[in-house]
N, C-alpha and C positions, 0 to 999 in steps of 0.2 A: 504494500500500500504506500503511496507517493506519502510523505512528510506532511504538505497542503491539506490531503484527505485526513489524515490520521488527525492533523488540529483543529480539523470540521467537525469532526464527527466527537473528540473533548471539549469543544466549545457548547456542541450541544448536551453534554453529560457534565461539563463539571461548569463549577461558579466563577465567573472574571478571574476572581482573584489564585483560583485554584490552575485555573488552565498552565500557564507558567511552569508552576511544580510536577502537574501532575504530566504534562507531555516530557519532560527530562526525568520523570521519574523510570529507573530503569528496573528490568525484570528479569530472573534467572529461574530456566528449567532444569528441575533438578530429580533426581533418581540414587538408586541405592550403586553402590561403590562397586558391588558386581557387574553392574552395568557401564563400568569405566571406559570403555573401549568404546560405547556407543557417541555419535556426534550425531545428531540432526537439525535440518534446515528447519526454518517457520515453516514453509508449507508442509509437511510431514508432522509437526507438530500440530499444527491446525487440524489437519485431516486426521490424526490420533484422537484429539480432545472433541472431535465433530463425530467421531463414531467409523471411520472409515479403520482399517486394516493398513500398516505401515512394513508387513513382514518383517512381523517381530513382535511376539506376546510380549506387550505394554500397558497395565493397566491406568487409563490418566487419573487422578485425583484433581477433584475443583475444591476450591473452597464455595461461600454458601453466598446465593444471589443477593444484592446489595453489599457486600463487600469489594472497599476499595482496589485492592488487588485483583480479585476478579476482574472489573470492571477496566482495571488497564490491561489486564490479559487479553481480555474480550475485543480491545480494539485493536494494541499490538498486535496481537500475532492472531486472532480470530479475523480480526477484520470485520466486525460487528457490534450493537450494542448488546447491554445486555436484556433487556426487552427482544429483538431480536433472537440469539441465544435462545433464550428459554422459549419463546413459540417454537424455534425449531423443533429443541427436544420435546416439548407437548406434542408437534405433529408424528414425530417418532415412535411418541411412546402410546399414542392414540391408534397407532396402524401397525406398534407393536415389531417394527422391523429395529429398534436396537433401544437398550438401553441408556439413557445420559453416565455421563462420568460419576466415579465418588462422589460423595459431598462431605467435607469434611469442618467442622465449625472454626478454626483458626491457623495461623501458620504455627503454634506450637502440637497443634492434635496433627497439623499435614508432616512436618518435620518427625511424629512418633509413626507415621500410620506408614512414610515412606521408608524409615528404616525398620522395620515387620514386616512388611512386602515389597519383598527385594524387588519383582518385576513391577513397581508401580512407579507413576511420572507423577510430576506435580510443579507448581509455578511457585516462588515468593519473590518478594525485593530482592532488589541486589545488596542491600544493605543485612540480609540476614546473616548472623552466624551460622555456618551450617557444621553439622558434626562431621567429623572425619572419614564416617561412612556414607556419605552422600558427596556425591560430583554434580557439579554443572555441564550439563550436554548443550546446552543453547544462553545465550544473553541478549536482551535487546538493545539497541543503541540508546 
């Protein structure tokens, strides 16, 4: 998504004052340290946390709608709001062809639930600590 789009589309999600922060706020995908060797691009991760097949059992973990992280995940690298988003996964799950990702309540419950489930993905800040068993496979700018 061009830069221009991506400050469209936080302008319509976040407040004056917030846009600023929240477009240089940066985001790391992250996974269990078994999965060290793995790299992938945005579009593969889009298409993992969208419900699609990346060849490669990855189960994604989201944190829970209305959550700020979310909500920049959703535009980085979804390339959608989060209104958006979630009709999708309602028409999904209405026609039963796939389930939505985890939901998990914060980045301290996503940080326990990824190092338990070695093959699972998950988003937080770049600002998080993360424990020695979990690597960063992706960063956004």
């Amino acid at each position: 998504m061009s830069r221009i789009l991506t400050l469209i589309l936080l302008a319509v999600l976040a407040s004056p004052g917030e846009l600023a922060a929240f477009s240089n706020e940066r985001l790391i995908v992250v996974t269990h340290v078994d999965n060290s060797d793995l790299r992938l691009s945005r579009e593969q991760i889009r298409n993992l946390f969208m419900g699609a097949s990346i060849g490669r059992e990855l189960k994604p973990v989201a944190l829970p709608p209305g959550n700020r992280t979310r909500s920049l995940f959703n535009i980085k690298i979804v390339g959608l709001s989060d209104s958006r988003v979630q009709s999708y996964w309602a028409q999904m799950k209405f026609t039963g062809r796939r389930p939505p990702p985890e939901e998990v309540n914060s980045s301290d419950t996503m940080i326990s639930y990824l190092l338990q489930h070695t093959n699972s993905i998950g988003y937080l800040t770049a600002d998080t600590e993360l424990p020695d068993d979990l690597v960063i496979v992706y960063t956004t700018h």
